[in-house]
C-alpha positions in Angstrom: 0.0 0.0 0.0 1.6 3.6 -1.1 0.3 6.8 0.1 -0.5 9.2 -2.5 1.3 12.5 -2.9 -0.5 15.6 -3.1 -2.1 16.7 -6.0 -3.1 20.3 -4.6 -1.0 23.5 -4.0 -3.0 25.2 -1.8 -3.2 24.5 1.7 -7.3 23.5 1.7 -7.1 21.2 -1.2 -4.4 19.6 0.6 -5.9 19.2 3.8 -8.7 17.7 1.9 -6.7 15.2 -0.4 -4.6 14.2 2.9 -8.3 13.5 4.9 -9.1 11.0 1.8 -5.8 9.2 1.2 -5.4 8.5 5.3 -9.2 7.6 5.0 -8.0 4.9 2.4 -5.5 3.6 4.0 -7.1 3.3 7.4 -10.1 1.2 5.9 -7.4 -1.1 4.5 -5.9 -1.2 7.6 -9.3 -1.7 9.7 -9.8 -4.9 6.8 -7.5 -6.3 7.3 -7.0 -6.4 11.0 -10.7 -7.5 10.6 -9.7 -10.7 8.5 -6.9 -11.6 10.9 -9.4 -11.8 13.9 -9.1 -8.2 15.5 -12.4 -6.4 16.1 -12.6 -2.9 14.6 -12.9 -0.9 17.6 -9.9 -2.4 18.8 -8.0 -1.5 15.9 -9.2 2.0 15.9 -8.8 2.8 20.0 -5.4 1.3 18.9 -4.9 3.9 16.2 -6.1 6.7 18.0 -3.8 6.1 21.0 -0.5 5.7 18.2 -2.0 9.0 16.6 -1.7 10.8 20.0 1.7 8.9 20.6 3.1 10.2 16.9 1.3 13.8 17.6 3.5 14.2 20.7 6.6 13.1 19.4 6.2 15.1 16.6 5.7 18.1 19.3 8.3 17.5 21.3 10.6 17.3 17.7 9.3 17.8 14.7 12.3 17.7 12.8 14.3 14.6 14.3 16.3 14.4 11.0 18.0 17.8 12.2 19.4 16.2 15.2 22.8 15.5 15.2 23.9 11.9 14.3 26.1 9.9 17.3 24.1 11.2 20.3 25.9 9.7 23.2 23.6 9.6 26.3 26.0 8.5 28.9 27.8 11.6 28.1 25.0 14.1 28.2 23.9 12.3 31.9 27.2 13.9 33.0 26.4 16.2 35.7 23.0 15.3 36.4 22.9 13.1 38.9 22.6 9.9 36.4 25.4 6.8 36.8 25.6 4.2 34.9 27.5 0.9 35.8 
């Protein structure tokens, strides 16, 4: 299953195109988590609790692929009551 890219320039048009195409691919999903035994509500409470989950992250950093690569988090602990063994 691929995800459409948008057809629109303007920001309505998008919004609107984006609404269908996640639409689309959430009854897919909801099918076929239907044929392998899951009931729908479970499948949507499920998606609505990984929407708020990708929402937040998103908030927290929207741009993760800005972040510097080789992160070291021992190192950034330093100072801050953390130790690690």
């Amino acid at each position: 299953m691929r995800f459409p890219a948008p057809i629109g320039e303007d920001a309505e048009d998008r919004s609107e195109e984006a609404r269908a195409a996640v639409r689309n691919v959430l009854e897919e999903i909801v099918a076929s988590a239907n044929e392998a035994g899951w009931a729908t509500r479970e499948i949507t409470d499920a998606l609505i609790e990984v929407v708020r989950s990708l929402t937040d992250a998103n908030q927290a950093d929207p741009d993760p692929a800005d972040d510097p690569l080789g992160r070291d988090p021992i190192r950034e602990q330093i100072g801050r009551g953390e130790q690690y063994d």
